[in-house]
Phi, psi and omega in degrees: 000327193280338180272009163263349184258327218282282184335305177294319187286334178296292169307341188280305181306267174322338129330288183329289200280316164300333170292329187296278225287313192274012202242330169297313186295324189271347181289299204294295181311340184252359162288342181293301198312308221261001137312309171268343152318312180296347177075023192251166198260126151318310178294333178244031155294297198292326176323280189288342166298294164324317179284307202281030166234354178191033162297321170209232179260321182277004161262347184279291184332282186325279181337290179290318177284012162262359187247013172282295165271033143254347172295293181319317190292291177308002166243030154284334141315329205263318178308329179293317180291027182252324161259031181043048187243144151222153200262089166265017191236039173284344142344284206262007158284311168291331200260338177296313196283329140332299195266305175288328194274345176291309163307343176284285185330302170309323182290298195224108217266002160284327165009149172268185199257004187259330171231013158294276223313295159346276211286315174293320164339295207293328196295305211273356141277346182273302181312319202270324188298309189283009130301324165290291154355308183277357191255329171289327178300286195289038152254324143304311149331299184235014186063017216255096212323133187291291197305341165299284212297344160277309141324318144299328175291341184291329181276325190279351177297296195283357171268337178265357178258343175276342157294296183293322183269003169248014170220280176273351160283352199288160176305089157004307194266343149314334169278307180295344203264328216081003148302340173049005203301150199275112189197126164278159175293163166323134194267144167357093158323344202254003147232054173282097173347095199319131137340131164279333201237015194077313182208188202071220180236353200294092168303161145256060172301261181008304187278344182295340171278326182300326162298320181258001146298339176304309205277343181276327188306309233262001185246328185269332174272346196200028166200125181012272175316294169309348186274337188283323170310278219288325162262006148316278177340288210281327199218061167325302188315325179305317186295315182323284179308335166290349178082030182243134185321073212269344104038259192300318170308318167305299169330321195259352188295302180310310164250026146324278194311331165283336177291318182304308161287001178267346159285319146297343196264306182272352137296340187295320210274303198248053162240334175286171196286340187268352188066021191221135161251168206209143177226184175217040150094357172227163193304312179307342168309305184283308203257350181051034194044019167294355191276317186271329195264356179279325199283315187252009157301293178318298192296350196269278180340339198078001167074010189251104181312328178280328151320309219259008164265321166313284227304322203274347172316287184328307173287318197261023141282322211273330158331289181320295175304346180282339185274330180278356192251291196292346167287312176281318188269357189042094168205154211310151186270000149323328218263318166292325173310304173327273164003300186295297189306328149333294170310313169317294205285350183260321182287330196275342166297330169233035173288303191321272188287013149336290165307307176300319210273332189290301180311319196298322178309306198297302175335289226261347180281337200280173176236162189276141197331158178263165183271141159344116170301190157298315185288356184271173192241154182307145143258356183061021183087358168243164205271152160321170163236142206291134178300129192300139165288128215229308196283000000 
C-alpha cells in the first residue's frame, strides 16, 4: 500500500511540472489554427521561431538577455508568493529602479568603474525595494489590497519617469537638436556592464540574474528568515501565535520581491546598447513588459526561483522567436502578440490545478489521526487540553 501512495505521488508531480509545458503546447496548436486562418504555413512559422530563438550564437545571445529581466522579475514572484502576497508592479519597481541608479550615475559621475557598477547595481534594488515597500506597508498595515496598490504604482512609476526624462533628466542635446526625445544623456562608462565575450552585447546581466535566483532559493530554504515568509505565507495566525512578526514579514516579501525588479530596471539601463535610459512615454517603452511577462515566467517555474530560470529562458526565445516567425511568414505583429497572450492565458489557467494536483499529494502523505486509546476519553476532534506544568 505504502509503494502504491509512494508511486502515485511521484507521478502526480511530475504531472504537477508537466502541466505548464502542455499548457504551452496547447497555446502553440491554437497559434497554429490562427496561422492558417491567415494563410502562413504553421510548421514553417514555428520552424523559424525556434531558429531564430536558438538557432544560432546571436540568437541564443538575443534570447538570454530578453529572458533577463524575467528572470529578476520572477523570482521576486516567488519570494512574494511564498507570503502569500502578490506582485503585479514589477513594471513600475523596474522603472523606480531604473530611474535611481540612473540618478546615482548622473549624481557622481567620477566614480571609479569599480564602485560605479555596484553602485548603481545597489541603487536600483533600493529603487525597486522601496517601491515594493509601500504597497507592503499598506498591505500590512492598513489592509489594503495588494494586487490594486501595485498596479496604481505602476502608473505613478511611468508618469514620474516621463516627467524626469522630458524635463530634469533629458539629454542636453536633445533640447538643442529640438527633438525632446524623453532620453538621459549617455551615461558613465565605468557603469557599463561588463561584456563576457570582448565585444557584442552579451553582458553579464544573465549570470547576474542566475545569482539572485540562486541567492532567493538560499533565503527561502536555508534561512530563518525565508522560513518565516514561507510560514507566513502558509498559516499568518499561526506564525502569529509562534511569535513571528507577520506585519513586518508581509512587509519584507514585497520588498524583496521589488527589489528583485528594481534590479531588472538598472541592468535594462546600463546593459543596454545606447547606455542610456530612454522611454517612448509608456512603461513598456522602458520595461518591454518584463514587469508582467516575469509573472508568468514564475508561474511556468513552479513560482520555485531555480525552476523560474529555465522558464524565463523559454519566454524569452519565444519574445525573440516571435519576431523572427513574423519577418518569414510575414503576418501581422498583432498576431505575435496574440501568441504571447495565449501562452499566458493557458499556463495561468493551469496553475490552479496544479496546485490542486500538489495539494492532493500533501493530502495523501499526512497520516491518519491515531485512535483514542480505551483508557482516554473522545475527544470529538478537538485537541485536549494541556496540562498545567507544576514542576
Amino acid at each position: 500500500m505504502t509503494s502504491a501512495v509512494t508511486k502515485r505521488r511521484t507521478l502526480s508531480r511530475y504531472l504537477a511540472f508537466l502541466i505548464p509545458v502542455a499548457a504551452v503546447v496547447a497555446a502553440l496548436l491554437v497559434g497554429a489554427i490562427m496561422l492558417l486562418a491567415l494563410g502562413a504555413n504553421p510548421l514553417e512559422g514555428f520552424r523559424e521561431l525556434v531558429k531564430g530563438a536558438f538557432g544560432s550564437k546571436d540568437a541564443l545571445i538575443s534570447t538570454a538577455l530578453k529572458a533577463t529581466p524575467l528572470l529578476f522579475v520572477g523570482v521576486g514572484i516567488t519570494i512574494a508568493f511564498r507570503a502569500n502576497v502578490i506582485n503585479i508592479g514589477g513594471e513600475g519597481q523596474m522603472v523606480a529602479g531604473g530611474l535611481l541608479a540612473t540618478v546615482t550615475a548622473l549624481a557622481l559621475p567620477d566614480l571609479s568603474a569599480w564602485i560605479m557598477l555596484p553602485g548603481v547595481l545597489l541603487a536600483g534594488l533600493i529603487g525597486g525595494a522601496i517601491w515594493g515597500a509601500v504597497p507592503g506597508a499598506l498591505k500590512a498595515y492598513f489592509g489594503v489590497n495588494e494586487i490594486l496598490s501595485t498596479i496604481m504604482l505602476n502608473v505613478v512609476a511611468v508618469q514620474l519617469m516621463n516627467f524626469l526624462l522630458r524635463g530634469p533628466l533629458i539629454d542636453p542635446g536633445e533640447i538643442e537638436r529640438g527633438t525632446r526625445i524623453p532620453q538621459t544623456e549617455r551615461l558613465q562608462e565605468g557603469a557599463d556592464l561588463p561584456l563576457l565575450f570582448g565585444d557584442g552585447r552579451f553582458h553579464i546581466g544573465p549570470l547576474v540574474a542566475i545569482l539572485a535566483a540562486v541567492a532567493a532559493y538560499i533565503l527561502l530554504w536555508r534561512t530563518p528568515l525565508g522560513y518565516r515568509l514561507r510560514a507566513v505565507g502558509l498559516n499568518p495566525d499561526a506564525s502569529k501565535y509562534a511569535g513571528i512578526p507577520v506585519k513586518r514579514t508581509i512587509m519584507l516579501a514585497l520588498t524583496f520581491s521589488g527589489a528583485m525588479a528594481g534590479l531588472a530596471g538598472a541592468v535594462l539601463v546600463f546593459g543596454s546598447e545606447s547606455h542610456r535610459m530612454v522611454t517612448d512615454g509608456s512603461t513598456a517603452g522602458f520595461t518591454g513588459s518584463a514587469g508582467f511577462n516575469g509573472i508568468v515566467a514564475a508561474l511556468f517555474g513552479g513560482l520555485h526561483p531555480l525552476w523560474t530560470i529555465p522558464a524565463s529562458f523559454l519566454f524569452g526565445g519565444l519574445l525573440v522567436g516571435g519576431n523572427a516567425m513574423q519577418r518569414a511568414v510575414q503576418v501581422p505583429s498583432a498576431l505575435i502578440l496574440a501568441l504571447n497572450g495565449l501562452v499566458v492565458v493557458f499556463v495561468v489557467a493551469t496553475d490552479r490545478y496544479r496546485k490542486r494536483m500538489l495539494a492532493r499529494d500533501v493530502r495523501v502523505d499526512a497520516p491518519e489521526p491515531l485512535a483514542p486509546s480505551s483508557g482516554s476519553p473522545p475527544t470529538d476532534g478537538a485537541e485536549p487540553p494541556l496540562e498545567e506544568d507544576t514542576s
